[in-house]
C-alpha positions in Angstrom: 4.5 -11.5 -33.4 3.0 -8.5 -31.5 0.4 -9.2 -29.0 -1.3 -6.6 -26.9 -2.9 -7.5 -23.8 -5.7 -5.5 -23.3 -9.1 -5.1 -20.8 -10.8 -3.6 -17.8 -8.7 -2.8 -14.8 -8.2 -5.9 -12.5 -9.2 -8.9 -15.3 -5.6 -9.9 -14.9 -3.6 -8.3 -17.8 -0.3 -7.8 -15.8 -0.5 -11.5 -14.8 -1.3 -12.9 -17.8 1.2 -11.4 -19.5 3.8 -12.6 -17.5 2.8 -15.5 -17.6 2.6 -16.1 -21.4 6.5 -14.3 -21.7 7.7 -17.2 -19.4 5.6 -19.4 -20.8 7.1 -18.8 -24.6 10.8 -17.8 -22.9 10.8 -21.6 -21.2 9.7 -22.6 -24.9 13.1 -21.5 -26.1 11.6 -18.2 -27.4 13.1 -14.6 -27.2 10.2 -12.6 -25.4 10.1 -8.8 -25.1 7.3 -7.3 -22.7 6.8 -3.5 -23.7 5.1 -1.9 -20.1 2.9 0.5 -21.9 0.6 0.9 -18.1 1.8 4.3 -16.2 0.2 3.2 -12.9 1.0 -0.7 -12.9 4.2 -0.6 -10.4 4.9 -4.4 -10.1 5.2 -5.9 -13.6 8.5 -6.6 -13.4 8.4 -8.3 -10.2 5.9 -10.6 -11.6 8.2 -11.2 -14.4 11.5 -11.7 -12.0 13.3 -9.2 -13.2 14.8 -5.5 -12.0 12.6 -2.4 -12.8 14.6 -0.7 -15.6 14.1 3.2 -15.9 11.3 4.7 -17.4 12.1 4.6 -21.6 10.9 8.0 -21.6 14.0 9.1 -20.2 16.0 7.2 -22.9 14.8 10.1 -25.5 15.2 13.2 -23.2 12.6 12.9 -20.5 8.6 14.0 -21.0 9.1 17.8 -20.5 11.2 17.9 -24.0 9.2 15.0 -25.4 6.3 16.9 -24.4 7.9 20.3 -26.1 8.7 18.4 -29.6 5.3 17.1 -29.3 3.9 21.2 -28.9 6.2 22.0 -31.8 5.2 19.6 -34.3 1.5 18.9 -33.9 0.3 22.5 -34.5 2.3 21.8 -37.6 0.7 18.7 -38.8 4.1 17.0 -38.6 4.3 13.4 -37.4 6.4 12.7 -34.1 8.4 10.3 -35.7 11.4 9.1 -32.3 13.6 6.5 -34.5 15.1 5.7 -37.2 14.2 3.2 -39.5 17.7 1.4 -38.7 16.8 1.2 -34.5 16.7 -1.7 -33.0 16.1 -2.8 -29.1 19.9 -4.2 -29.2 20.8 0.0 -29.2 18.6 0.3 -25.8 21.5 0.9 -22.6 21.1 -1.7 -20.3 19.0 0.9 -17.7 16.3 1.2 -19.6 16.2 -2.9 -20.9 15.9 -5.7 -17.8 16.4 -8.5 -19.0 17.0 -12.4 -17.8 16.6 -16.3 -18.9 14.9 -15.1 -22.3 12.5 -12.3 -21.1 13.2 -9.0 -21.9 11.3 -6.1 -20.5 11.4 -1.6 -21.3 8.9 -0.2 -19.1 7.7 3.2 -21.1 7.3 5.6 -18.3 5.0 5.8 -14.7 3.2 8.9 -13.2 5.9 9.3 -10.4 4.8 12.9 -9.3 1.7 14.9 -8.1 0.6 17.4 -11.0 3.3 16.5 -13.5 0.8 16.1 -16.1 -1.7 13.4 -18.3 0.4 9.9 -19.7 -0.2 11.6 -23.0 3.3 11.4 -23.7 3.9 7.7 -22.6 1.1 7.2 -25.2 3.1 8.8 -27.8 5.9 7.1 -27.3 4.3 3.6 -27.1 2.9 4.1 -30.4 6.4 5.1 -31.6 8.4 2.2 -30.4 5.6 -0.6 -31.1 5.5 0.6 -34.7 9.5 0.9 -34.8 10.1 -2.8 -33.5 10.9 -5.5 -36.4 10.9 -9.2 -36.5 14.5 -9.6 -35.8 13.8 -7.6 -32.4 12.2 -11.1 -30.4 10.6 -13.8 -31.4 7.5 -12.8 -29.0 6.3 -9.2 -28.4 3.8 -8.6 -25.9 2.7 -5.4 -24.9 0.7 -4.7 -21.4 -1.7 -1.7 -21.3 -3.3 0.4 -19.1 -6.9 -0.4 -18.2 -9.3 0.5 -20.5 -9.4 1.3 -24.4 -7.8 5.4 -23.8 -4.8 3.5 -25.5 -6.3 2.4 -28.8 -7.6 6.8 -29.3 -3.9 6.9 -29.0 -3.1 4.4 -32.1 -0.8 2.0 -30.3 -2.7 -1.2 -31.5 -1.9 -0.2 -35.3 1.7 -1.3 -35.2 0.5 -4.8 -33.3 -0.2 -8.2 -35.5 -3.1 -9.2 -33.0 -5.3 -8.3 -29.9 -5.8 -10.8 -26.9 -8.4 -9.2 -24.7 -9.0 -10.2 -21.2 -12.4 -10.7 -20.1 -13.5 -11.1 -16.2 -17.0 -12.3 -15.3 -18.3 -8.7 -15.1 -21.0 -7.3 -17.3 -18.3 -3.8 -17.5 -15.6 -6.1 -18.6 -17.8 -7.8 -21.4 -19.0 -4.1 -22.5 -16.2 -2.9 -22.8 -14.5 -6.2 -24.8 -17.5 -5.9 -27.0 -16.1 -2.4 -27.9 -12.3 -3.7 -28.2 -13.6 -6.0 -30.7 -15.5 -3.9 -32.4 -12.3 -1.4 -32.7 -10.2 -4.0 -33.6 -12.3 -5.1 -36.9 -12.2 -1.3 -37.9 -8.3 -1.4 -38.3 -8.3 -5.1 -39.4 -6.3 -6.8 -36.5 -7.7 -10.0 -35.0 -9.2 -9.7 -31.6 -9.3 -12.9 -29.4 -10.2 -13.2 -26.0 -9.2 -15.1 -23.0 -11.7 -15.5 -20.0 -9.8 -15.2 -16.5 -11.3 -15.4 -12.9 -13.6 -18.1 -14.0 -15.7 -20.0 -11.8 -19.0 -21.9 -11.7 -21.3 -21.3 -14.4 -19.3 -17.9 -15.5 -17.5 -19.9 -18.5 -21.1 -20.4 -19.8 -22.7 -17.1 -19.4 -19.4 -15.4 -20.5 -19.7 -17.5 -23.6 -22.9 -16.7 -24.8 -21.7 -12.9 -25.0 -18.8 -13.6 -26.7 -18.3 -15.5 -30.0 -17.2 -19.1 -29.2 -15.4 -19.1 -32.5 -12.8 -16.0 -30.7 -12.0 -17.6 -27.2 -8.5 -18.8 -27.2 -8.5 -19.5 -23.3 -10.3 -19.9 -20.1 -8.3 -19.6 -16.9 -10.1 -20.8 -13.5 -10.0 -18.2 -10.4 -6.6 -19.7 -8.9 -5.9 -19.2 -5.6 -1.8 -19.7 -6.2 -1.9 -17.1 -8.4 -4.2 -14.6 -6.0 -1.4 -15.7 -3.4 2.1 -14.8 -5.8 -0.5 -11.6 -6.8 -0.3 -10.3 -3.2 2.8 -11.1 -2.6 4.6 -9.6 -5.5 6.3 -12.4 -6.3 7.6 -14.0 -9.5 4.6 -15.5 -11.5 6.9 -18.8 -11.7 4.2 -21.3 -12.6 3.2 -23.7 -14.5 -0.8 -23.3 -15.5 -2.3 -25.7 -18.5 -4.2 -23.0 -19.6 -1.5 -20.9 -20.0 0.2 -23.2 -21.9 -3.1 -23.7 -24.6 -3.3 -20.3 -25.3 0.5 -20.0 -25.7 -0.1 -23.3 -28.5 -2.3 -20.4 -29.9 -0.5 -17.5 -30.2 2.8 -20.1 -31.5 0.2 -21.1 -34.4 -1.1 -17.5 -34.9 2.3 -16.5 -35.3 3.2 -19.0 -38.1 1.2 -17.4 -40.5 2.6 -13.4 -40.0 
């Protein structure tokens, strides 16, 4: 099963999906988390675990990615990065953290002034996500970047479902109205889970959504606002989490 995690910036993507990989990793489950988010520093913290490299550098670095990339597209030729035999157990250890279950490859972060757009992370997001079989984890979640930049890039094409976050924003519900919408165009299920929820947001966040598609509804917490800032390890233990991880188990069951 491969989930992206997707929504506005600041709904809680990062979180969430650390939460759901040790939520499924404590079930017994081998969990990947694929980092596809070049300014989100501090997923791995969240996840306890060591930053590995950036993947990019795994296949040469994004000034030769970027000149394959030049080469081929004027060309019409696909960038096609591995082989139909690849498989995460090749990854070196730098580039693949990994502890009590959780895997995690961070694709690449905008380290430098001027080096250029995240084009390239984009590229190879879509590349690995596509690669990745069955045998690779049990759970595959993939965190992206804020906004919906990544599905122009194709990544969610190679997922098996979409879990949208949804803040009580109007721009969050806009913009998860287009996510679903883009999601029914390349026939993958799109789902969404309301986070930050307090007073009467649950109901007016309802009547925009269809009922029928909300797999989860997470009050405003102030533990987690409190690991958050600290940049600690997400360690705990939230019912809600645990519903919408009974989801995705049952979702799962029928790929």
């Amino acid at each position: 099963m491969k989930t992206v995690i997707c929504g506005k910036g600041g709904s809680g993507k990062s979180t969430i999906t650390a939460l759901l990989a040790k939520k499924m990793a404590a079930r017994g489950k081998s969990v990947l988390v694929i980092d596809t988010d070049e300014s989100n520093l501090g997923l791995h913290r969240q996840l306890g675990l060591e930053a590995p490299d950036d993947f990019m550098a795994y296949i040469g670095g994004k000034k030769a990615f970027v000149q394959q990339m030049m080469e081929k597209m004027p060309k019409g030729e696909p960038i096609t990065l591995f082989e139909d035999s690849w498989s995460i157990a090749d990854v070196p250890d730098q580039y693949l953290s990994k502890k009590d279950g959780i895997g995690l490859i961070a694709i690449g972060k905008i380290h430098e002034f001027g080096e250029g757009c995240a084009c390239p992370m984009g590229a190879l997001s879509k590349n690995l996500i596509d690669r990745i079989g069955a045998n690779d984890a049990d759970h595959i979640f993939i965190d992206t970047e804020a906004g919906i930049e990544h599905f122009g890039r194709g990544i969610e094409q190679g997922c098996d479902q979409i879990l949208a976050v949804v803040e009580p924003s109007y721009e969050s519900l806009l913009l998860c109205s287009q996510i679903e919408k883009m999601g029914r165009n390349i026939e993958k299920p799109v789902s969404f889970i309301l986070n930050k929820v307090e007073g009467d947001n649950r109901e007016t966040l309802s009547r925009s959504l269809d009922p029928s598609h909300i797999v989860g509804c997470i009050p405003r917490n102030a533990g987690v606002a409190s690991v958050g800032l600290n940049g600690s390890e997400m360690d705990l233990d939230l019912q809600e989490i645990d519903e919408i991880a009974d989801y995705i188990e049952t979702a799962s069951g029928g790929i």
